[in-house]
C-alpha positions in Angstrom: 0.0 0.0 0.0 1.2 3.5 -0.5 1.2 6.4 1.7 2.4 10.0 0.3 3.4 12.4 3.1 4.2 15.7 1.9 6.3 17.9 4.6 6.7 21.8 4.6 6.6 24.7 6.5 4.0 26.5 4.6 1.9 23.6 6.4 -0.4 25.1 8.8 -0.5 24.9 12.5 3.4 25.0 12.6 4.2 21.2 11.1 1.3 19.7 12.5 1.2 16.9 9.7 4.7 16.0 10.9 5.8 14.0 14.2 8.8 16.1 15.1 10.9 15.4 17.6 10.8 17.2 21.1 12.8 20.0 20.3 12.7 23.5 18.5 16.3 23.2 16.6 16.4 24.1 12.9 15.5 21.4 10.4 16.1 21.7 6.6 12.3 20.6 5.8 11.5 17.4 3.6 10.1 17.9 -0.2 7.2 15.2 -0.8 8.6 12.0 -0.8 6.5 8.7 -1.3 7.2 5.6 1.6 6.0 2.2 0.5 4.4 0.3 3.6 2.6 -3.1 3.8 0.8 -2.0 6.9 -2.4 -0.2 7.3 -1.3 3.3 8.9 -5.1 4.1 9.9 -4.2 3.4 13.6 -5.0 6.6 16.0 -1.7 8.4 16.9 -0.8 10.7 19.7 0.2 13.8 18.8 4.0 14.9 19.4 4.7 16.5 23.0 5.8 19.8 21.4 4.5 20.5 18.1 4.5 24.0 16.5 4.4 26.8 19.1 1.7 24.1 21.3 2.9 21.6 23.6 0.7 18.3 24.2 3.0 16.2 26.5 0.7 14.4 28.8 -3.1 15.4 27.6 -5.1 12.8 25.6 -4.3 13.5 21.9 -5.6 11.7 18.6 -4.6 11.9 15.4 -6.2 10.0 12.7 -5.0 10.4 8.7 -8.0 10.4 5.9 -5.9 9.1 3.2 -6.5 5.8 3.4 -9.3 5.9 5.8 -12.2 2.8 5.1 -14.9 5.5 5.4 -17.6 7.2 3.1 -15.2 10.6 3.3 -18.4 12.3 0.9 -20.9 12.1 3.2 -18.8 12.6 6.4 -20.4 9.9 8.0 -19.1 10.4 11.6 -19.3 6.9 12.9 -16.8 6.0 10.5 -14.8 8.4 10.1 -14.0 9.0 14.1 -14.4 5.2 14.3 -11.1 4.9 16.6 -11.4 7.5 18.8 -13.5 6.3 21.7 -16.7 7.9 23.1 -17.5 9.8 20.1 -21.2 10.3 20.0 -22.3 11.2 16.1 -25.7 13.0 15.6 -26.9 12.2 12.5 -29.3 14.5 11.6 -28.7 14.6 7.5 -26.8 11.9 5.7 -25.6 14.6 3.5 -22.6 15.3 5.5 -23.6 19.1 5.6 -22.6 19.2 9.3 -20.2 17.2 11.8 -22.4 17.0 14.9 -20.5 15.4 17.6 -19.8 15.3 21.2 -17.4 13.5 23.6 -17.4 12.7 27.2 -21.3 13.3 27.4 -21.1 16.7 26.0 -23.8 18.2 23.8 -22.9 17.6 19.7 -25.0 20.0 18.1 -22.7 20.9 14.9 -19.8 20.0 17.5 -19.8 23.6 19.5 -18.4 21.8 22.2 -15.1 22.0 20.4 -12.6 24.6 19.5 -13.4 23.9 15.9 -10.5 24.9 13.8 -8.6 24.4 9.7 -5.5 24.8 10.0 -5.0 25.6 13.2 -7.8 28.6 12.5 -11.0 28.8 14.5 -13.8 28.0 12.0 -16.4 28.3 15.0 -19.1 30.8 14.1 -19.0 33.3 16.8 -17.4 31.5 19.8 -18.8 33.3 22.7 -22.7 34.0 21.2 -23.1 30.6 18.9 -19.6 28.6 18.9 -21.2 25.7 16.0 -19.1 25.6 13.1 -21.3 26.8 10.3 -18.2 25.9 7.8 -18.3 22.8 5.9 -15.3 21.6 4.7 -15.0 18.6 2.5 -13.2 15.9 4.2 -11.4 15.0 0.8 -9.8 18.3 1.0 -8.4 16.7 4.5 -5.5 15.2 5.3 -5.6 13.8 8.8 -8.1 15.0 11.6 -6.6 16.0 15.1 -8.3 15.9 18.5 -7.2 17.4 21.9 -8.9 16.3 24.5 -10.3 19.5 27.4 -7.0 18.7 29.6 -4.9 21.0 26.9 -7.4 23.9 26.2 -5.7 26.6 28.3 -3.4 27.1 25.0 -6.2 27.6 22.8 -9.1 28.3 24.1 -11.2 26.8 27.5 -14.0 25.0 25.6 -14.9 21.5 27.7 -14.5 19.3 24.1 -11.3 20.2 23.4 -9.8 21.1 20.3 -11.1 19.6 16.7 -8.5 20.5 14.0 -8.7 19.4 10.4 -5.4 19.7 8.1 -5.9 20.2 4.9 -3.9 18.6 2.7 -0.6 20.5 0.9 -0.1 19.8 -2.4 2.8 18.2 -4.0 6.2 20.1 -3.7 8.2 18.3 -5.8 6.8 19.6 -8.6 5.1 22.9 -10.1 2.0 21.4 -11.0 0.0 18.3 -9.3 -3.9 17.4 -10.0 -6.2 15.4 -7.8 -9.6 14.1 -8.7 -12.2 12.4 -6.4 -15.7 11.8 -7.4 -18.4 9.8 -6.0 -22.1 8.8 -7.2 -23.9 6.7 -5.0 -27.5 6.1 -3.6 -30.4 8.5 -3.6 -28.9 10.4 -6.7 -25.4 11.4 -4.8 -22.4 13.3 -7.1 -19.5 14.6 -5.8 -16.9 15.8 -7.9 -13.5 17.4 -5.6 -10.5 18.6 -8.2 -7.4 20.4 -6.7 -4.4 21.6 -8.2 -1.1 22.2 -6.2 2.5 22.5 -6.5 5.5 24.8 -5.6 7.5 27.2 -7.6 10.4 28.3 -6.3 10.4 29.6 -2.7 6.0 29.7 -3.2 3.9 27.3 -2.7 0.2 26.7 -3.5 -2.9 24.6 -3.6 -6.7 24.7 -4.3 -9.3 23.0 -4.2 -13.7 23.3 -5.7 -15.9 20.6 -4.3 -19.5 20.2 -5.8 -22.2 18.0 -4.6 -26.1 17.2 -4.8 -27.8 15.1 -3.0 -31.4 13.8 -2.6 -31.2 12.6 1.0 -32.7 9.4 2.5 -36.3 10.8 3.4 -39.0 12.2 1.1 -38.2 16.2 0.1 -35.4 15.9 1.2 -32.3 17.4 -1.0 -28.7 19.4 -0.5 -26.6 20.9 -2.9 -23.2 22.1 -1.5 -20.0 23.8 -3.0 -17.1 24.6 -1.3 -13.7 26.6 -2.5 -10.1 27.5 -1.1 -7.2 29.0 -2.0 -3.9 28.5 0.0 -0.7 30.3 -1.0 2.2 30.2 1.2 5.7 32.4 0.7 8.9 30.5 2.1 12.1 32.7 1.4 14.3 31.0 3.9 13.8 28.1 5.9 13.3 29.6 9.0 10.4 32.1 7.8 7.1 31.4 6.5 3.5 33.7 5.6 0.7 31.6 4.4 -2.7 33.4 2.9 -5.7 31.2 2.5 -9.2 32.0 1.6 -11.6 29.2 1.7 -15.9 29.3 1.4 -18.5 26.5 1.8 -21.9 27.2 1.3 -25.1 24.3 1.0 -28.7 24.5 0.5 -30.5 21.7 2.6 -34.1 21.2 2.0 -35.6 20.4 5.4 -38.2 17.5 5.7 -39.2 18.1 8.9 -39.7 15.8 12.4 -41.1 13.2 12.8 -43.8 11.8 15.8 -43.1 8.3 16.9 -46.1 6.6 15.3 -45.1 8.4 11.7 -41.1 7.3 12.7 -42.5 3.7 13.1 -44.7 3.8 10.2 -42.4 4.9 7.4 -39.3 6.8 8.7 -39.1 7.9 5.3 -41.8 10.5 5.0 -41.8 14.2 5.5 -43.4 16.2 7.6 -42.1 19.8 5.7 -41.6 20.7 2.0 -40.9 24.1 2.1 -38.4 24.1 4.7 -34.5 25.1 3.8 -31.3 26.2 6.0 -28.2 27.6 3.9 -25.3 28.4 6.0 -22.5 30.7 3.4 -19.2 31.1 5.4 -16.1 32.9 4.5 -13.0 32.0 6.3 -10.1 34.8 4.9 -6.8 34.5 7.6 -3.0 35.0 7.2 -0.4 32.7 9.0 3.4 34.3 10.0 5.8 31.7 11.3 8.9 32.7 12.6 12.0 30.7 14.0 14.2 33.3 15.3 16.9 31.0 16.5 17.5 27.3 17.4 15.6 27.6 20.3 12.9 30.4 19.3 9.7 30.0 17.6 7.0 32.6 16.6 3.6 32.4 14.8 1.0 35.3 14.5 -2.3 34.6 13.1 -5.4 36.7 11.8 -8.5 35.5 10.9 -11.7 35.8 10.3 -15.1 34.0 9.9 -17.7 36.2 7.8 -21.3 35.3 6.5 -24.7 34.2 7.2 -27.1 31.3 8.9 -29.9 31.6 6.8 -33.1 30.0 6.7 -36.9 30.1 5.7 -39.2 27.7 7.1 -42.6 26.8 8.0 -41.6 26.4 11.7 -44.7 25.0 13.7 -44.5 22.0 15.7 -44.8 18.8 14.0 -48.5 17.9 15.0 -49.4 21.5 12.8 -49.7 20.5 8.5 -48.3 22.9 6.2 -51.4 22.6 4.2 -53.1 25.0 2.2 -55.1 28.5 4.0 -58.6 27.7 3.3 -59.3 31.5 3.3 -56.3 32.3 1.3 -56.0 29.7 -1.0 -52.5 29.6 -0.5 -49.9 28.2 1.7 -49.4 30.2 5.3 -46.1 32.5 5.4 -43.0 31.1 6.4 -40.8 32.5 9.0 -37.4 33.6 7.4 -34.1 33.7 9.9 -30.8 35.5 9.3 -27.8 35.0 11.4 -24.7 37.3 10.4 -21.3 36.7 11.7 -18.5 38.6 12.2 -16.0 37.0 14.0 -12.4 38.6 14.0 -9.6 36.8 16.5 -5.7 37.6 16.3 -3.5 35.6 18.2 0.7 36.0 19.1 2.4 32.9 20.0 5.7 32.2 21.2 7.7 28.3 21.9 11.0 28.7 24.0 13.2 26.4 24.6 15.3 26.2 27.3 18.1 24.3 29.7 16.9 23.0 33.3 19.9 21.1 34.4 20.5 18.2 31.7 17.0 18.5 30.4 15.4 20.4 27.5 12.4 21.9 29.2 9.8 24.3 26.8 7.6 27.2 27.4 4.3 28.0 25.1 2.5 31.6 25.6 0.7 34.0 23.9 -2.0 36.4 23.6 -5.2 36.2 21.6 -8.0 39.1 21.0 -11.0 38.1 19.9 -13.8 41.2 18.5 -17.1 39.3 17.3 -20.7 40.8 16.4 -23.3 38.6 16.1 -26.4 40.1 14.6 -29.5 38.2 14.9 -32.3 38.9 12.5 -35.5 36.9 13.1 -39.1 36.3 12.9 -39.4 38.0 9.7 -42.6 37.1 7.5 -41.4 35.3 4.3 -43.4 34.3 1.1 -45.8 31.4 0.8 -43.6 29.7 -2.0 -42.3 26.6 -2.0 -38.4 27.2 -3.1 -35.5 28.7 -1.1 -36.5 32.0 -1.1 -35.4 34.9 2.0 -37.9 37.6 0.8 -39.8 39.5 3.2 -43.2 40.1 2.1 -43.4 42.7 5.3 -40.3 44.6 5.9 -38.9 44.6 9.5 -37.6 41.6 12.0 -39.3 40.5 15.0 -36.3 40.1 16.1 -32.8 42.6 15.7 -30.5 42.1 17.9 -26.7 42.1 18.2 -24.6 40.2 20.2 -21.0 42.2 21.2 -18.0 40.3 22.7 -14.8 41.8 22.9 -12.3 39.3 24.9 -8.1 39.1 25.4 -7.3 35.6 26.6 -3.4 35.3 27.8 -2.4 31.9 28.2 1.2 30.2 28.8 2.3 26.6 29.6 5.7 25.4 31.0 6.7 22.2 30.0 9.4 20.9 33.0 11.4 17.6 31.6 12.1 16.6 35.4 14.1 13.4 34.0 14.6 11.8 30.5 11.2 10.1 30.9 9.4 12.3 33.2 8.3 15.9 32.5 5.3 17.8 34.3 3.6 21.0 32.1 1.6 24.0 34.1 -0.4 26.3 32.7 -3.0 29.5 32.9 -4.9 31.1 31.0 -6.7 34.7 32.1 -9.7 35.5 30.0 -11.2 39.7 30.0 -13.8 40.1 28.4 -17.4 41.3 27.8 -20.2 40.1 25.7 -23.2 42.4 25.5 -26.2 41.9 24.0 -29.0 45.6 22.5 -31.5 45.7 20.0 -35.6 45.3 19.5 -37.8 42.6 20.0 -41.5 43.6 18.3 -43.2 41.4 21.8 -41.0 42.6 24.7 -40.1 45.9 26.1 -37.0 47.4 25.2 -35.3 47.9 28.2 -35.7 44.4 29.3 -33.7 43.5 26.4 -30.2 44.5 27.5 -28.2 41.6 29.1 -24.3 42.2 29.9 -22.2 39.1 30.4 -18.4 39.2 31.8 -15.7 36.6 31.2 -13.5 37.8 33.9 -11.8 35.0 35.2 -8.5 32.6 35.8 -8.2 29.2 34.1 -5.8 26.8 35.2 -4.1 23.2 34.4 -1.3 20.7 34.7 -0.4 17.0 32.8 2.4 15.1 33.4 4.0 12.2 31.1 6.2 9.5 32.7 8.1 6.9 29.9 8.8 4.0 31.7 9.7 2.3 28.5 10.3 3.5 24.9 7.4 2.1 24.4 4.8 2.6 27.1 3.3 6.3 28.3 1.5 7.3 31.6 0.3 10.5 31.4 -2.3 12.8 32.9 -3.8 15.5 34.1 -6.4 18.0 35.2 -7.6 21.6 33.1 -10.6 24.3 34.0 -12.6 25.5 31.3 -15.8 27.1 30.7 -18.9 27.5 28.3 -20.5 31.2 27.6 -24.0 31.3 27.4 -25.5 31.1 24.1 -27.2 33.7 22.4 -30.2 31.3 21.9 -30.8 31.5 25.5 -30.3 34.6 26.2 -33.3 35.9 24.1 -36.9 35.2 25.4 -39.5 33.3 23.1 -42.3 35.2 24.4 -43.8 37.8 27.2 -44.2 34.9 29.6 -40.4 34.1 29.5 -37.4 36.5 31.9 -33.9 36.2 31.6 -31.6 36.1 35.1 -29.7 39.3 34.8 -27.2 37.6 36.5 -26.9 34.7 34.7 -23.6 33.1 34.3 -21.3 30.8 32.0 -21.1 27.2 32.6 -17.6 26.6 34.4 -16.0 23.3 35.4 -13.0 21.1 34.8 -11.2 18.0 32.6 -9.4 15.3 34.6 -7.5 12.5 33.0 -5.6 9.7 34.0 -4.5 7.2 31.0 -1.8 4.9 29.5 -0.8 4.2 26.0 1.9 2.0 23.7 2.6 -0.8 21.6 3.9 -4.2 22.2 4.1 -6.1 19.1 1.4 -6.4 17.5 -0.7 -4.3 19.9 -1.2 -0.9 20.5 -3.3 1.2 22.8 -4.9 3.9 24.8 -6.9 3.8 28.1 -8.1 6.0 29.9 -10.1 7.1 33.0 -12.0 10.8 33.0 -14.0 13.4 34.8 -15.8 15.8 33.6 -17.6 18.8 36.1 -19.7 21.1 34.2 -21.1 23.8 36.6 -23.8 26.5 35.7 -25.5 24.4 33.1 -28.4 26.2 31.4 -31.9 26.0 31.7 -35.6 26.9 32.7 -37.5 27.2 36.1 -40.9 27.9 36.5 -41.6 31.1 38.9 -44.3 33.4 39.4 -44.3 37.7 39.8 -46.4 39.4 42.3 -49.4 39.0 40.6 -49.2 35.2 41.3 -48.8 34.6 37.1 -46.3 32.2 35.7 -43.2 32.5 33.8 -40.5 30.8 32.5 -37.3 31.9 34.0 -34.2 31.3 31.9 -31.2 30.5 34.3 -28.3 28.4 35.8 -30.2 25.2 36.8 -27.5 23.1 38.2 -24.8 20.9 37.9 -23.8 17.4 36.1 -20.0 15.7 36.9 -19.3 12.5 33.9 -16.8 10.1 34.4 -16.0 7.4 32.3 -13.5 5.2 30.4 -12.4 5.3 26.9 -10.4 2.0 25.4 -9.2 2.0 22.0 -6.9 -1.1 21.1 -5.7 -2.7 17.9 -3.8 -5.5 16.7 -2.1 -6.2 13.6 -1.1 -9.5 12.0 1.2 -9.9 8.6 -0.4 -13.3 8.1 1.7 -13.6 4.8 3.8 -11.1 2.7 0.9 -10.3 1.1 -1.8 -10.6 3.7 -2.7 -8.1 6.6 -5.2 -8.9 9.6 -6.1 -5.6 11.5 -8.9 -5.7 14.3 -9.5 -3.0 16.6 -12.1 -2.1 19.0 -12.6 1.8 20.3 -15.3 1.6 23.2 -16.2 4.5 26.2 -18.0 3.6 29.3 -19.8 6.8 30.3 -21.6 7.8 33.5 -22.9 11.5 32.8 -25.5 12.3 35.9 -26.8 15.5 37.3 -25.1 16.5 40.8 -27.5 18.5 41.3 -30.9 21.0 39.9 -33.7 21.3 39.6 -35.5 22.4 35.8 -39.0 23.6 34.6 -42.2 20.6 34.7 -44.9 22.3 33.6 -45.9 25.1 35.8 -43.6 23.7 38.7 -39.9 22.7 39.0 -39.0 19.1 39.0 -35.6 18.1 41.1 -33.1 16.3 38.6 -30.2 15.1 41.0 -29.1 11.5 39.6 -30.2 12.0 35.8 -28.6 11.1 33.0 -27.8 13.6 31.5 -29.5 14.3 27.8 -28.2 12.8 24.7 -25.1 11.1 26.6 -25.5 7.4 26.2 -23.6 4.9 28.5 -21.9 2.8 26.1 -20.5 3.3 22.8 -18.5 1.0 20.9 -17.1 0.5 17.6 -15.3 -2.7 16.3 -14.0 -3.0 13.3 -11.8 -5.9 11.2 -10.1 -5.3 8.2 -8.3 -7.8 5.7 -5.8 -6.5 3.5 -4.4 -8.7 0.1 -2.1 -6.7 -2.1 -3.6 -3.4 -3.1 -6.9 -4.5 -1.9 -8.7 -4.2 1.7 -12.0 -5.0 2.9 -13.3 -3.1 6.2 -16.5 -4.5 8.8 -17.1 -1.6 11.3 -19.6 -2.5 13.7 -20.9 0.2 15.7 -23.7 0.3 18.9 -25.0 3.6 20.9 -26.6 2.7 24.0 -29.7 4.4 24.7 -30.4 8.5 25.6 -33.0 10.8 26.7 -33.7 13.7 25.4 -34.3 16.7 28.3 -33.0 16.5 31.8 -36.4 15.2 33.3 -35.6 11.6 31.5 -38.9 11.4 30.0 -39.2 7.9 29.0 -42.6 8.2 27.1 -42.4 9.8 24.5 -44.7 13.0 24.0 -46.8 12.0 21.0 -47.9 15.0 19.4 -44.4 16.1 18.4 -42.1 13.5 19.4 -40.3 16.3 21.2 -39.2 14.4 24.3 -38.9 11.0 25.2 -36.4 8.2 25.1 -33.6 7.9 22.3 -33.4 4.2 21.8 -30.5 2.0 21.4 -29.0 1.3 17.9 -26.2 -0.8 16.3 -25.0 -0.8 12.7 -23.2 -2.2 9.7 -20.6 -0.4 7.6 -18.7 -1.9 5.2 -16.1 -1.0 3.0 -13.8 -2.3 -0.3 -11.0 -0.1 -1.4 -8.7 -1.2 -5.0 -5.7 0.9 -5.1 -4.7 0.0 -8.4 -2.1 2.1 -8.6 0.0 5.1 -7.2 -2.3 7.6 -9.4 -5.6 5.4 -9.0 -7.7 4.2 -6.7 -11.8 2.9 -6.3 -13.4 2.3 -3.2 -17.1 1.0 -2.5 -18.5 1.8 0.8 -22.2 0.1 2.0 -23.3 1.8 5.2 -26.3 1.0 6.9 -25.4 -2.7 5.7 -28.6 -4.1 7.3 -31.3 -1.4 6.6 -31.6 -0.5 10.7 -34.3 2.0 11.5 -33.0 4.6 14.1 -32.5 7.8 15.0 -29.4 9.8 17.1 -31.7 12.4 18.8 -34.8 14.4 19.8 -33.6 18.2 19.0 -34.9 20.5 21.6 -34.9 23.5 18.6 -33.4 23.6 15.1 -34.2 22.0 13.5 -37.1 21.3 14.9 -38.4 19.6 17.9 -39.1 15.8 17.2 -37.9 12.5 15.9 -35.2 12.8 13.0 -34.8 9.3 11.2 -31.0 8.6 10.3 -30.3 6.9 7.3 -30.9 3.5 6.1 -28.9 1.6 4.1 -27.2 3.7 1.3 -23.9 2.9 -0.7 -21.3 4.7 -2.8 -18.4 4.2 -5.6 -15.7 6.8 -5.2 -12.8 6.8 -7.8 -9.9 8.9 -7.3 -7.6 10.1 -9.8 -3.7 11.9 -9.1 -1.7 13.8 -12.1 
């Protein structure tokens, strides 16, 4: 089998693609170069201890490369592709790929803003202190390998309870001026994807590019997305100890909306549609500039500015799912859909410096740095919309029910020193100080304005420490423990209605990461185990409380507290069986306990206690086995995946409420991927993924709002032929 690594400088996030040694010294950087290997190299890897300006000795670190990866890359589908990092817990709410929604360590997935979502080492989240989902959709053949930092290391980047989800595009070919890569797909309900990039290097400049185009009917009845997605990466290297990088890259989709689902419509034909008229189209621009500077042997410097710039839009018909869209007897017509604009403009700039340094016979490092972060989100809603049927944003009525901005200005300075005690023991402590203010001003047509104003602080000290003890060259114990916090989302700080307040003193969400794990390889095995905690403090949500007047409301505040623990186990083994044959088996499996401490939320017109739920949309197990035989240039991949079962709001409601499906329990699901991949050459290769292998009827989750409150049928079986072509 055949791996191409290409190394450079101009590759972002400071030589994350490469496993560097623990050290900052000058290195004359590799051109492309092409290693032949027998062995599948799919198998999660930790991430170096210093790499870049960041240091990751002792946090829980993955790193998993798409190149060769048995998955369906076109429609993202997350089970597969994060099959081997344990506790991942996919929300399938499209097949289409349009959005990664996921969630670790019984964390919320919705489009993954649980994460520090970032390409290239850039933050792609949308606005990350008033709606921190990642709006941008990447194509994951434009990826390289996919990197995840667990919440212990997120004082050098940000203090988000995830962790870090970074996605490295791939380079280009810098042995020559001009390479050309192909990859196209057709597969079930009328899928085509066609991804074509060009790269190469010309003397000290480098380049590459991709345009990705896709359509795709979907699984269920009206539903359809059509997607395209650009960049343009240019990179200027006059010596090998300076770099500036300049990418521009876009995605934009269309995604016609079927609607939810009830339970009794679910069971009768998960296939149907409750909506036709219904359509979200996120179109993100992500311009930023990339300075890396290695002043010495022992110096390193990066600066970044960036930017995410565009809009959430969407016009829909947004009733709950017991209400038809059916024609207006008086009118004759459909009713007027309610059309939704989200704008972002989210601007961070952030100064990074690695030292390196001599404590006693030991090379010990230091990462610090400043970021500034100036974002305005402005919120446009409720605005009366046509009664077509297409994707139309027209307002038949000028004006917005709701205009509102969200303000946050915030400087985060953070710094971690990395103390190599011995040859095989080194201990890291950091901080990170975060300043700054989100406010939020504007009109809402049903609620007076100077009720609206809501000021929010992020005034506070985050701290952490890991350590990482070799024992042997070939075995790592390593932990630690990190603080982090969660701002309140703009979502909740608005009222729905007259009969809703918000706690002027409401607070972020606050807590901590703790880890304790051990990873290596002995022969044929490799591994990583781990034990976690996970305290999330201040978690949002609704009381019920009445005024003076003895008349109810819905009071949006902190409710409480949850505190997950858990194990996650990823091992593999791999067999040479013959020169020609490969046996690789693996299983990637996370025991999860996610409760509330403590709380006590809204149950109809009176408050329910919810010490000792689960807490929503966290199952207890999930596992993912997979085997895969490899003979010659041919492999064939079984991944066999199970979720254990979920609830979906903090009361666990078991039954589930059936005029909307809204609530209720999330059952249990396991399925069937499988995979064939032909590399019939160094320039060619066709791969045949079946997912959904035995037609299971599930879904992931009962959304609590967009995209609508009710049961959301995952796919059933679909497959694909993908055939990829290098020049």
């Amino acid at each position: 089998m055949l791996l191409m690594m290409s190394v450079s400088c101009c590759s972002a996030f400071a030589q994350s693609s490469s496993n560097i040694q623990d050290t900052v010294t000058t290195v004359k950087m590799m051109d492309s170069v092409t290693i032949r290997s027998f062995l599948y190299l799919n198998a999660v890897k930790p991430l170096s201890p210093v790499q870049g300006t960041y240091i990751f000795s002792g946090k829980k670190t993955e790193s998993i490369s798409l190149l060769q990866l048995p998955a369906d890359v076109t429609n993202k589908t997350g089970r597969q592709v994060f099959a081997k990092i344990p506790g991942v817990f996919v929300y399938d709410m499209d097949g289409s790929g349009n959005q990664v929604n996921i969630a670790a360590r019984g964390l919320d997935p919705h489009r993954g803003w649980e994460f520090n979502s970032r390409k290239d080492g850039i933050i792609t989240n949308s606005d990350m202190y008033g709606y921190p989902a990642s709006h941008f959709s990447m194509p994951f053949e434009s990826v390289e390998k996919i990197e995840l930092v667990r919440g212990t290391g997120s004082l050098q980047y940000g203090a988000q309870f995830g962790g870090m989800l970074n996605y490295i595009t791939k380079q280009g070919d810098s042995t020559r001026p001009f390479s050309f890569e192909s990859i196209n797909t057709a597969g079930s309900f009328n899928l085509w994807s066609s991804y074509n990039a060009v790269g190469g290097k010309l003397g000290k400049f480098r380049y590459y590019s991709y345009l990705q185009k896709k359509s795709r009917d979907g699984y269920r009845k009206n539903e359809h997305t059509s997607s395209e997605s650009e960049a343009i990466i240019l990179c200027y290297e006059p010596n090998s100890n300076f770099s500036i990088r300049a990418e521009w890259a876009r995605s934009k989709y269309v995604y016609r909306i079927p609607g939810p689902l009830t339970d009794s419509m679910f069971y009768a034909d998960p296939k149907q549609a409750s909506r036709s008229r219904n359509y979200f189209s996120p179109d993100i621009h992500i311009p930023s500039i990339t300075v890396n500077w290695q002043m010495g042997s022992k110096t390193k410097i990066q600066l970044t500015s960036s930017a995410v710039l565009g809009a959430r839009n969407s016009v829909q018909f947004d009733k709950p799912t017991n209400i038809a869209d059916t024609i207006n007897a008086v009118t004759g017509q459909y009713n007027n859909r309610q059309v939704d604009i989200d704008h972002f403009n989210s601007y961070t700039t952030e100064l990074r410096l690695l030292q390196q340094y001599a404590l006693g016979k030991q090379t010990s490092h230091l990462a610090a740095g400043v970021q500034y972060m100036n974002n305005d989100l402005h919120r446009t809603q409720l605005g009366k919309g046509t009664t077509g049927a297409d994707y139309d944003l027209t307002l038949v009525t000028p004006g917005w029910g709701r205009d509102v901005h969200l303000k946050t200005t915030n400087i985060a300075l953070f710094a971690e020193n990395k103390f190599q005690l011995l040859h095989h023991l080194s201990v890291s402590i950091g901080a990170r100080i975060e300043m700054g203010q989100t406010d939020m001003s504007g009109t809402i047509a049903y609620y007076p304005d100077n009720a609206i104003p809501v000021a929010i602080k992020h005034h506070f000290p985050l701290l952490g420490a890991n350590f990482s003890y070799k024992g042997s060259k070939n075995i790592e114990l390593y932990g630690g423990w990190s603080q982090g916090y969660h701002p309140m989302l703009f979502k909740d700080l608005i009222p729905a209605s007259l009969y809703e307040k918000v706690d002027p003193a409401i607070k972020d969400a606050k807590g901590y990461n703790a880890e304790l794990g051990v990873r290596g390889n002995w022969k044929f095995l490799r591994w990583d185990i781990t034990g976690f905690l996970l305290q999330y403090s201040n978690r949002f949500g609704t009381l019920a409380q009445t005024d003076n007047q003895g008349n109810f409301y819905t009071y949006r505040t902190n409710i409480g507290n949850s505190l997950t623990s858990g194990a996650e186990i990823f091992i593999q083994a791999d067999w040479i069986l013959h020169k020609k044959i490969g046996l690789s088996i693996f299983t990637s499996t996370a025991f999860t306990h996610a409760r509330y401490s403590s709380g006590n939320v809204k149950s109809g017109n009176s408050n329910s206690n919810i010490k000792g739920n689960k807490v929503e949309s966290s199952p207890d197990l999930i596992t993912r086995n997979g085997v895969t035989i490899r003979y010659k240039r041919f492999s064939y991949a079984v991944l066999y995946s199970y979720t254990g079962e979920t609830y979906a709001d903090a009361l666990n409601t078991v039954a589930p409420l059936k005029a909307t499906g809204a609530v209720g329990l999330v059952p249990a699901y396991g399925i069937l991927d499988m995979n064939v991949t032909a590399r019939v050459s160094k320039n060619f290769e066709l791969k045949v993924n079946v997912s959904n292998v035995t037609n299971k009827q599930y879904f992931t989750k009962r959304p609590t709002f967009y995209p609508g409150p009710g049961v959301w049928p995952s796919d059933g079986r679909n497959a694909s032929v993908t055939v990829s072509v290098k020049l």
